[in-house]
C-alpha angles and dihedrals in degrees: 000000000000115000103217110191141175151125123284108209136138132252083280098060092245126126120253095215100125084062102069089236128180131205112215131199107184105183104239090234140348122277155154142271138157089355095303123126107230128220128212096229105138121244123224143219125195107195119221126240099286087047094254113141136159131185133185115239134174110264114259099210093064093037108098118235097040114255140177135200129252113223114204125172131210138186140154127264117243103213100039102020089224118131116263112191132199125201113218097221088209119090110224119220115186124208119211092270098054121209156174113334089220084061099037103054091042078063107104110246101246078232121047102163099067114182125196108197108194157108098247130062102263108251108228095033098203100206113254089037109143101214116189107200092230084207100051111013098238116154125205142162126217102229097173 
């Protein structure tokens, strides 16, 4: 396992603790490695109070197919308590030796032109995902 770590905080700098976040990694697919079978089930971090969090995750680079992982954040909002959620546009690939998530996610995906063929509506729907409707033939591009 890969140990991902970081620091949570708003555009202000400031930790989002008081909030109850999560941060989330879905595995883009499921894979193999070692000779495991791997799930998509998502893992997740709960930063401490000063938004610091870390989570080990199996290391992208060694996983076949290739894979990345989906970062989505969510926190509570602290005038209606319902979830509010934020999608990292970035995919994050993690070598062997982990690492911060500020230098990870700065790391090129070895494939930028990613391509759902399909009927349904991909779900999650990464931005910059390129789904052909297989039924129709309709293209479209997620752009936010």
């Amino acid at each position: 396992m890969a140990l991902v770590y970081g620091q949570l905080t708003d555009f202000g700098l400031d930790p989002i603790n008081l909030h109850q976040p999560r941060v989330i990694f879905t595995p883009s697919a499921n894979g193999v490695l070692d000779g495991r079978l791997l799930s998509r089930r998502p893992r997740t971090s709960i930063p401490d109070e000063n938004g610091g969090f870390s989570v080990n995750l199996a290391p992208t680079t060694r996983v076949r197919p290739l894979v990345h992982y989906d970062i989505e954040i969510v926190w509570l909002d602290a005038n209606s308590g319902i979830a509010s959620r934020d999608f990292v546009a970035s995919k994050l690939s993690v070598p062997d030796e982990g690492g911060s998530i500020s230098e990870l996610l700065s790391v090129p995906v070895d494939n930028p032109w990613l391509l759902a063929f399909q009927p349904n509506q991909p779900s999650p729907w990464p931005v910059g995902l390129v789904w052909v409707n297989s039924e129709t033939g309709d293209i479209t591009r997620r752009t936010a």
